[in-house]
C-alpha positions as CSV (number, residue, x, y, z in Angstrom):
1,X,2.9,-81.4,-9.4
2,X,1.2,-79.0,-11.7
3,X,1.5,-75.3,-12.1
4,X,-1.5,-73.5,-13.2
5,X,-1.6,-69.7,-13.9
6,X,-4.5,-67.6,-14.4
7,X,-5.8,-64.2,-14.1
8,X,-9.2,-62.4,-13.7
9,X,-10.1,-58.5,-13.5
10,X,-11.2,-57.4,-10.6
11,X,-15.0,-56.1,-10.0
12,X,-16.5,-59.1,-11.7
13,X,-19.3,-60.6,-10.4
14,X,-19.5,-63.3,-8.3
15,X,-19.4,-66.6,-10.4
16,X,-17.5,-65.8,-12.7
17,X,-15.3,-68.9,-14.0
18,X,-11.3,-68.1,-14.0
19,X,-10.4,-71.7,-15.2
20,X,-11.2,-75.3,-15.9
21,X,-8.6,-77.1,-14.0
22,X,-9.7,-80.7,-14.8
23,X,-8.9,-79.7,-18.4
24,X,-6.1,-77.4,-18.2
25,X,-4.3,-80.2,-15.6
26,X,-5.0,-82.8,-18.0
27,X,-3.1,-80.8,-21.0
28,X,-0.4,-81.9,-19.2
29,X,1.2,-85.0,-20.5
30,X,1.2,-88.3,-18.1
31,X,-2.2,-88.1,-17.1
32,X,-4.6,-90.1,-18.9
33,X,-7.3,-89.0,-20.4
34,X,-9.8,-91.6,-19.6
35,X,-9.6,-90.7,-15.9
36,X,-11.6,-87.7,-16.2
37,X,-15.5,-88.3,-16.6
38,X,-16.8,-92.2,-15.3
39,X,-16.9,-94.2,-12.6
40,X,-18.2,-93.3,-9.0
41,X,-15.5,-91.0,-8.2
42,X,-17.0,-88.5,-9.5
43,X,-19.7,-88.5,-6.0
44,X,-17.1,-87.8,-3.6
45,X,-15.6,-85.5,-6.0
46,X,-12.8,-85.5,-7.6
47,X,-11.4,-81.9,-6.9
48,X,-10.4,-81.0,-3.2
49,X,-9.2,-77.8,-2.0
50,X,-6.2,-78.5,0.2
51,X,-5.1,-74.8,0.6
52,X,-6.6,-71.3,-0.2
53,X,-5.5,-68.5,0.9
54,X,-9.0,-66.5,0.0
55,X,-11.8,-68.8,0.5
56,X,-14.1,-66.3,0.8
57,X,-13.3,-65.2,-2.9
58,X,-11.9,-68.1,-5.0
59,X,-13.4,-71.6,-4.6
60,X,-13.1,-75.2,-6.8
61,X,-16.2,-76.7,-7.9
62,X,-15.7,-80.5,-6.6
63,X,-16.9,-81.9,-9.4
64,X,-16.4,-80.0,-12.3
65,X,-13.0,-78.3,-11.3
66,X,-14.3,-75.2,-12.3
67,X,-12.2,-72.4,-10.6
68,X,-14.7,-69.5,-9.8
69,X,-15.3,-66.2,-7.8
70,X,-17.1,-66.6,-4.9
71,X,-18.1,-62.3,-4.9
72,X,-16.7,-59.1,-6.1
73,X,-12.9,-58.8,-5.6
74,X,-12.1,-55.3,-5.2
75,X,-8.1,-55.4,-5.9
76,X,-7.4,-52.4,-4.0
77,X,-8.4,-53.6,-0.5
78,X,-7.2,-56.7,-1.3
79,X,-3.7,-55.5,-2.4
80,X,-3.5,-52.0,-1.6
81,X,-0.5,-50.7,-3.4
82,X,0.9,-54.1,-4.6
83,X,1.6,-53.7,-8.0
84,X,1.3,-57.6,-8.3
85,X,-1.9,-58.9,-6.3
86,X,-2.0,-62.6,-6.7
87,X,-4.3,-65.3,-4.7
88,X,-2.8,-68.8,-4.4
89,X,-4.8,-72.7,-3.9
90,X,-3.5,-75.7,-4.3
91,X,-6.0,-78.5,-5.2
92,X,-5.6,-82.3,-5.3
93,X,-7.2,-83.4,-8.5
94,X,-8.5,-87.2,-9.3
95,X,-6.8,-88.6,-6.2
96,X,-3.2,-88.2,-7.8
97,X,-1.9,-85.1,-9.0
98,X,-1.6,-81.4,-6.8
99,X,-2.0,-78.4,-8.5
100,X,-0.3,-75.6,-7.4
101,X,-2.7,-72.9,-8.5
102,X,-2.0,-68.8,-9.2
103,X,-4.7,-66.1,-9.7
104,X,-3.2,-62.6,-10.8
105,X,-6.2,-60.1,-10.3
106,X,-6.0,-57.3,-12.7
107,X,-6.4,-53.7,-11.9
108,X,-9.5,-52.3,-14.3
109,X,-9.7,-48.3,-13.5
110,X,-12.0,-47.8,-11.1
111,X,-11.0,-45.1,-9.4
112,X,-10.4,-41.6,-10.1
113,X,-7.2,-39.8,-8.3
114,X,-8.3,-38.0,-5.1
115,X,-7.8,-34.8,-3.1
116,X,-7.7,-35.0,0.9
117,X,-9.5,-31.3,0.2
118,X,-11.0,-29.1,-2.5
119,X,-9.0,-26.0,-1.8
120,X,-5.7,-25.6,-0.8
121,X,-4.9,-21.7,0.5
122,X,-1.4,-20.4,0.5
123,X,0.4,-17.3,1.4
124,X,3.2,-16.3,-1.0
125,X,5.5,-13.2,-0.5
126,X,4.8,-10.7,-3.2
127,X,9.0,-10.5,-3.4
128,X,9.2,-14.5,-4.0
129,X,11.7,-14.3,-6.2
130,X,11.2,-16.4,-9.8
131,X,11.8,-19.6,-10.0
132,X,10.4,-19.9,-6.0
133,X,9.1,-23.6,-5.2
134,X,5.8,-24.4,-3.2
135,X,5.4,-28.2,-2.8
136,X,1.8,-28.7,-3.8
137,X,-0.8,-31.2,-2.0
138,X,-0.6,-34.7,-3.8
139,X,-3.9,-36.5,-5.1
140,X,-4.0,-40.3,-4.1
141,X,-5.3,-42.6,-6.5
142,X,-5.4,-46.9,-5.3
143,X,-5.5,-48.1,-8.6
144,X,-2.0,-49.7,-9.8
145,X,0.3,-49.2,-12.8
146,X,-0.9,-47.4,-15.6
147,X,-4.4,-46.9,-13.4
148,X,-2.8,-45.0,-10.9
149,X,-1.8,-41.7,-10.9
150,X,0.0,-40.4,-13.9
151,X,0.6,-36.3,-13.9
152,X,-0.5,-33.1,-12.7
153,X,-1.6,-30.0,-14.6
154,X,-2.4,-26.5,-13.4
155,X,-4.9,-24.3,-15.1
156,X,-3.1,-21.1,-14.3
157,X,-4.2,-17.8,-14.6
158,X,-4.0,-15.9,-17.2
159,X,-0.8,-13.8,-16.7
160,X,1.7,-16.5,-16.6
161,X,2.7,-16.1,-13.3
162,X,3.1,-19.7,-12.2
163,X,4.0,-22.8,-13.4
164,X,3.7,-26.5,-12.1
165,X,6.7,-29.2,-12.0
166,X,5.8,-32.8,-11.7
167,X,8.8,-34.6,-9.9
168,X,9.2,-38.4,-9.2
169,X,10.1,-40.1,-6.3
170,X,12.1,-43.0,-6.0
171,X,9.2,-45.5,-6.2
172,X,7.6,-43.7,-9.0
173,X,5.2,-41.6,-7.2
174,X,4.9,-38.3,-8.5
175,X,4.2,-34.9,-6.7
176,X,3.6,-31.4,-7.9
177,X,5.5,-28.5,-7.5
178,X,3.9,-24.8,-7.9
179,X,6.9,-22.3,-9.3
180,X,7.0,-18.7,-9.5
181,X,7.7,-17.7,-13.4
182,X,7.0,-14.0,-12.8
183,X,7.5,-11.4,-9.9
184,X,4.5,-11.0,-8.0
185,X,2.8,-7.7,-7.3
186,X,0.3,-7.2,-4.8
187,X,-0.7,-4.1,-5.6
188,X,-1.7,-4.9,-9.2
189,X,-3.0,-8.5,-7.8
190,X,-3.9,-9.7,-4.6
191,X,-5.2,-12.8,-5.0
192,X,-4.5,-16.1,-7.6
193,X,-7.0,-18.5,-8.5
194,X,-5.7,-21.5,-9.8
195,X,-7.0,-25.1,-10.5
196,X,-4.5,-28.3,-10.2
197,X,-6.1,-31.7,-11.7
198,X,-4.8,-35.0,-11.0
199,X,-5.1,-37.7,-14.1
200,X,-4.3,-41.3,-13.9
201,X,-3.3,-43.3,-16.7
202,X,-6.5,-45.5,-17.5
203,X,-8.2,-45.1,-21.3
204,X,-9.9,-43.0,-20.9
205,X,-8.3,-41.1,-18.2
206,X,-9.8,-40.3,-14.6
207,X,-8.8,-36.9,-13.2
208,X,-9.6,-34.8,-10.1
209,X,-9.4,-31.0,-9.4
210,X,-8.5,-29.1,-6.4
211,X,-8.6,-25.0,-6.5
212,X,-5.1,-23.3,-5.3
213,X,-6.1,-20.2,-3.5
214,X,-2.9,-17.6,-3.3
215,X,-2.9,-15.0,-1.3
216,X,-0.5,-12.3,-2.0
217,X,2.2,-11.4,1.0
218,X,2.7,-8.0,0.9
219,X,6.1,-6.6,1.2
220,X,6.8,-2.7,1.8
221,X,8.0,-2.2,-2.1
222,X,6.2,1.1,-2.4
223,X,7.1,4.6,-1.0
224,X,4.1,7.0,0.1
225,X,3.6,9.5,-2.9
226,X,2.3,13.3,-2.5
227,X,-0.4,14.6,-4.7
228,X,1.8,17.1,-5.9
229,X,5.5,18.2,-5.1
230,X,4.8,21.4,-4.1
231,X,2.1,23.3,-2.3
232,X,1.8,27.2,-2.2
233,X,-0.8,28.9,0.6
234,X,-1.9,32.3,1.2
235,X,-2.6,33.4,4.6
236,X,-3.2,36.4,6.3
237,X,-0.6,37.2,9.2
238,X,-1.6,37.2,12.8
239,X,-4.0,34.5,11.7
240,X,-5.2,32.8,15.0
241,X,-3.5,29.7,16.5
242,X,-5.1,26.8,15.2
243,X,-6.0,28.0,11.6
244,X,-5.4,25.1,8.8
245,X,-3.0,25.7,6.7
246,X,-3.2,22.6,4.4
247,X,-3.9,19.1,4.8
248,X,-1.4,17.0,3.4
249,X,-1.8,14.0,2.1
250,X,0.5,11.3,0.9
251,X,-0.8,7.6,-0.4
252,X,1.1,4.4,0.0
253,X,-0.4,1.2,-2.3
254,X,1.2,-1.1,0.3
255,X,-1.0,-2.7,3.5
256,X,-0.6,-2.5,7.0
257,X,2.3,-1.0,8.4
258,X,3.8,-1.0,5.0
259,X,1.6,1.4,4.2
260,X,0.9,3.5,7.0
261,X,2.1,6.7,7.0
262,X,3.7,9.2,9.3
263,X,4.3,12.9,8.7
264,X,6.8,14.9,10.0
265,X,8.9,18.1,9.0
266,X,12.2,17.6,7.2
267,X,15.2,17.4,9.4
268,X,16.6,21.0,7.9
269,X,13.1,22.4,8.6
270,X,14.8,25.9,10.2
271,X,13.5,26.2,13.9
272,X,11.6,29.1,13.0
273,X,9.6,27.1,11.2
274,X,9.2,24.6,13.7
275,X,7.9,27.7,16.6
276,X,4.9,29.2,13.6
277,X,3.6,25.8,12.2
278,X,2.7,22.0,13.8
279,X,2.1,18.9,11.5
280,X,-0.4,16.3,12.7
281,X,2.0,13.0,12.5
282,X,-1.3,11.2,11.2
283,X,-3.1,13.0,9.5
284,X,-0.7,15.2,7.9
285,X,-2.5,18.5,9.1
286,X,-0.2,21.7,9.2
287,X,-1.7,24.1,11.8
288,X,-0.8,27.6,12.5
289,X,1.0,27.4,16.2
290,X,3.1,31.0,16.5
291,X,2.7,34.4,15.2
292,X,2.6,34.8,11.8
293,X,4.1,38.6,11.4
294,X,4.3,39.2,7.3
295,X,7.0,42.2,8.7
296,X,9.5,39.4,9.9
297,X,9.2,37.4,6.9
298,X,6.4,37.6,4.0
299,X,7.1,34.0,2.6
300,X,7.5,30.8,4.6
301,X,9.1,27.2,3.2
302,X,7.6,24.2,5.3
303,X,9.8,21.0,3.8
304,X,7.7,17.6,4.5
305,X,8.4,14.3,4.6
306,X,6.2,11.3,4.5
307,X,7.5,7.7,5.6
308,X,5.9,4.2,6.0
309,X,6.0,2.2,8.9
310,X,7.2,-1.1,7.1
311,X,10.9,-2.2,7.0
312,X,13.6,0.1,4.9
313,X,11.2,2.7,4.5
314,X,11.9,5.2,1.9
315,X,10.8,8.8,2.7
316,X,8.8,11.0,0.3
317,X,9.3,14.8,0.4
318,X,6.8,18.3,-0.6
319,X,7.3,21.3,0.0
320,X,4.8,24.0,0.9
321,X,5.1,27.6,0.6
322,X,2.9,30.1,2.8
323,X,2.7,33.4,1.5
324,X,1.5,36.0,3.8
325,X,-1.2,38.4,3.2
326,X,0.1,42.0,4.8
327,X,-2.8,43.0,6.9
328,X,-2.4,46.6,8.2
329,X,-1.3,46.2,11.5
330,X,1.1,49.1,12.1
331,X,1.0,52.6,12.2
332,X,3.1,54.9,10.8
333,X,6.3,56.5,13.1
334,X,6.9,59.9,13.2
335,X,10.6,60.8,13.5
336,X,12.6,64.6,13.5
337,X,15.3,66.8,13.8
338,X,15.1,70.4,15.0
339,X,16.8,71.9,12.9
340,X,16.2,75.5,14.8
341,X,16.8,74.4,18.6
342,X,13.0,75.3,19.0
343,X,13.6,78.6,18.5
344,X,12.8,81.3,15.3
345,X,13.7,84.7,14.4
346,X,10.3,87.1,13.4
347,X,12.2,87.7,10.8
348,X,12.7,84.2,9.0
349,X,11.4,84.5,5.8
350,X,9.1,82.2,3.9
351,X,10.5,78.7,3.1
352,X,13.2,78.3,6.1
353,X,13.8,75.3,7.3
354,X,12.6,74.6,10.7
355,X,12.7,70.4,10.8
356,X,13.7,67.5,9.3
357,X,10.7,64.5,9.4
358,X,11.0,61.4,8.7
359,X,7.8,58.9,8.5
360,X,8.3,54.8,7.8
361,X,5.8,52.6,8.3
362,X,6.5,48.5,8.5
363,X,3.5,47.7,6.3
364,X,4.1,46.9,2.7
365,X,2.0,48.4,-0.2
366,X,-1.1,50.4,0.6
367,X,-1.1,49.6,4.0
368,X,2.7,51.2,4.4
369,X,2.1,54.2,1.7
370,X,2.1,57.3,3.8
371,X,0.4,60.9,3.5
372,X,1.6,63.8,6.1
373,X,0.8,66.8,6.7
374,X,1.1,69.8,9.4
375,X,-2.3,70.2,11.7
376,X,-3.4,73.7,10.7
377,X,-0.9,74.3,8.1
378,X,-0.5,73.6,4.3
379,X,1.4,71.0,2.6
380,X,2.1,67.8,0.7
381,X,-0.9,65.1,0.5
382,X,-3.1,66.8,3.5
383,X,-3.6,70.0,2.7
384,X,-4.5,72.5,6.0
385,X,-7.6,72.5,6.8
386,X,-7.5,72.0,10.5
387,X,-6.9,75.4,12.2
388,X,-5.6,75.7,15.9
389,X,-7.1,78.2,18.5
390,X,-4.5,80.7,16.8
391,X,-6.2,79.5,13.4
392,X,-3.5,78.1,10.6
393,X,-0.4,77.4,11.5
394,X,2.1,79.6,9.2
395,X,4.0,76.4,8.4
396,X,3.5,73.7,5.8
397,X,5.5,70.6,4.5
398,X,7.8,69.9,1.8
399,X,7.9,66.5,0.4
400,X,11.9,66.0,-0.7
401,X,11.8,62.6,-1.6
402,X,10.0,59.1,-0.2
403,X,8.9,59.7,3.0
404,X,11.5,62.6,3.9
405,X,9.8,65.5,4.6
406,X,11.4,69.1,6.0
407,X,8.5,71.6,8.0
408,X,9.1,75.2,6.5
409,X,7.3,78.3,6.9
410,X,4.8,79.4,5.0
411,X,4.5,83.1,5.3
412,X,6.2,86.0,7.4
413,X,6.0,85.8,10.9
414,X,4.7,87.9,13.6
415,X,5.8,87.6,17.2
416,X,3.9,90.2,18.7
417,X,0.1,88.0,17.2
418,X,1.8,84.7,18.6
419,X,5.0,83.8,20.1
420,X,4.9,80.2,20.5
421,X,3.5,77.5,18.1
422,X,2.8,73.6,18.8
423,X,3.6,72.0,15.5
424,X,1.9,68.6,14.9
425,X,2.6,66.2,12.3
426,X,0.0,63.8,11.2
427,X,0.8,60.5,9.1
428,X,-2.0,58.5,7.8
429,X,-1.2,55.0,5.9
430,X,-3.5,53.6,3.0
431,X,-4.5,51.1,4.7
432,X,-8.7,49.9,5.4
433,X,-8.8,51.4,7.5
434,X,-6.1,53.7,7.7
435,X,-4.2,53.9,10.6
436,X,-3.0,57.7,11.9
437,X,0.1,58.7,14.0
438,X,0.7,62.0,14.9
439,X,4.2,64.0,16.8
440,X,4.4,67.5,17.5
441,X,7.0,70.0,18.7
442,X,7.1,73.1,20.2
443,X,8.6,76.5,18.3
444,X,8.9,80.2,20.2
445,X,9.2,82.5,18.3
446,X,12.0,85.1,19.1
447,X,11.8,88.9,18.8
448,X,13.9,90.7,15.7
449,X,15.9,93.4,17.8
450,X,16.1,95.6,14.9
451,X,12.1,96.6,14.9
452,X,11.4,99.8,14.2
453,X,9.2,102.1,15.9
């Protein structure tokens, strides 16, 4: 019984010889050498094939012994992943001897690793934190040993964000591993193109590529931001319901909910506040919804806050002031004191005291600054002018200080050319246009008992 080994690379072409087994049986010591060659043997043939367990690759020339390939023998679908792939005869030679008979077909690197696809899309969490795994798709590559598949490199881009591990399994296969080096940022990056190649270990080497798409996840890691932290408006008061006030706006880099926004007013937003203004929760408009009145208050504080609608949010805050334009809407009010019980002696002389006045207007500045005077009758920031049916009145007024006035008389007095006067008071404010009030009060005039005749 002989044992004959031999091997032969796979892809060859049909007829190729693997081995002479008439010679390489007779190498063996015992048989002799003059059996080989004469006689009529030779016809029937002196090489059978008892057992083969791929005739329709390997056959024995009868004859010659010649141990050949019947066609191409393509070792991976022959062996698959068989590291060893090995075709067995065995051959009874010259009538007397059996050869057991061993072909080892060799793996040549024919074929380049594979991907089941060209792109591979993934969604990673922009708060993956470092050091994050993502198994990656393996290539597959039949070829065996140092043919096969070797390692895995990533063309990464260029900011060091990820990195590739190449583990091993138990039976040697290898598979790659994409990991996070850097915290992710959506908002600076969305998106990650990156390139994974596949090389076997053949000389040269035979690689494939397949393109890693990564899609940033956002998460809500940004607070909505105002333009500015505060906001100062002029309006005029008893603006009409429905005037704009401002519209606010706050931006949030994050998507979706995470960077919708929502306006409201601040908790401690006073009530008041709450009556004379409404905020759009959208839009962040601020309308006018009460009475502005600059006399209740001239300056208004509306606090805002802006919130996402993502997870944890964190609120942003502005503040905008509305400063109130006085607009002259209120006339002066006329106020006195009789200081002479509406009566007065003939003989009062010139300057007595008849009344105290008092003017205010709620305005401020020129609409609130004041000029009075006494219809017919001199006086402070009028002047007469404006004679009754009994001409001038004999009274005029005296300024004493802001707004205080007292009504004296202007010149002896004569019952018997009129006993009874109508005293008006006019108050103009400086307003555009002025607004005028006016009061009066009546005065008799009593008779001095000591006239003489």
């Amino acid at each position: 019984l002989k044992n004959l080994n031999y091997s032969v690379p796979e892809e060859q072409g049909a007829g190729t010889v693997i081995g002479n087994i008439g010679r390489d049986a007779r190498l063996q010591p015992g048989l002799p050498p003059a059996e080989r060659g004469g006689g009529g043997r030779s016809k029937s043939g002196s090489y059978r094939v008892l057992e083969n367990s791929a005739p329709h690759l390997l056959d024995v020339d009868a004859d010659s012994g010649l141990l050949y390939t019947k066609q191409r023998i393509d070792r991976e679908s022959l062996c698959r992943h068989n590291a060893k792939c090995q075709l067995s005869l065995e051959v009874f030679a010259n009538d007397k001897e059996i050869c057991m008979i061993k072909v080892e077909i060799q793996d040549i690197n024919d074929n380049a690793p594979s991907f089941s696809s060209d792109q591979i899309e993934m969604d990673i969490s922009e708060n993956a934190a470092p050091g994050t795994r993502f198994p990656l798709t393996s290539a597959h590559d039949p070829d065996a040993g140092e043919n096969g598949l070797r390692t895995y490199l990533l063309t990464r881009d260029d900011h060091g964000l990820f990195g590739l591990d190449v583990k091993s399994r138990g039976d040697g296969t290898k598979f790659p591993e994409l990991v996070i080096q850097k915290a992710l940022d959506r908002e600076q990056q969305n998106h990650h193109t990156l390139v994974l190649t596949a090389l076997d270990g053949g000389e040269p080497p035979r690689s494939a590529t397949v393109q890693i798409n990564v899609k940033v996840i956002d998460s809500n890691d940004n607070s909505p931001v105002f333009e500015a932290p505060s906001y100062l408006v002029e309006l005029p008061e008893n603006a009409p319901l429905g005037t704009v006030v401002i519209d606010l706006n706050a931006t949030d880099a994050d998507e979706g909910p995470n960077g919708e926004v929502l306006y409201s007013f601040s908790s401690y937003v006073p009530d008041r506040v709450r009556e004379l203004f409404s905020i759009d929760p959208k839009t962040g408009l601020i309308r006018v919804k009460g009475n502005l009145d600059y006399e209740e208050n001239g300056m208004l504080e509306i606090d805002v806050q802006a919130r996402d609608l993502g997870p944890n949010p964190i609120p942003a805050h502005c503040k905008v002031t509305v400063k109130l334009i006085d607009r002259n809407d209120n006339a002066p009010s006329i106020g006195f004191v009789s200081v002479r019980q509406g009566a007065l002696s003939e003989a009062a002389p010139p300057g007595t005291v008849i009344a105290l006045v008092r003017v205010t207007d709620r305005d401020s500045g020129k609409n609130g600054q004041l000029q009075c005077r006494v219809l017919g009758g001199g006086g402070t920031g009028g002047g007469g002018g404006l004679g009754g049916p009994g001409g001038s009145v004999p009274f005029k007024l005296e300024e004493n200080y802001d707004n205080f006035y007292t009504v004296v008389t202007d010149r002896p007095l004569d019952r018997e050319t009129q006993d009874e006067y109508n005293v008006t008071i006019v108050a103009r404010d400086g307003g555009s246009p002025p607004l005028n009030s006016t009061k009066s009060f009546a005065i008799k005039i009593l008779d001095h008992h000591h006239h003489h005749h």
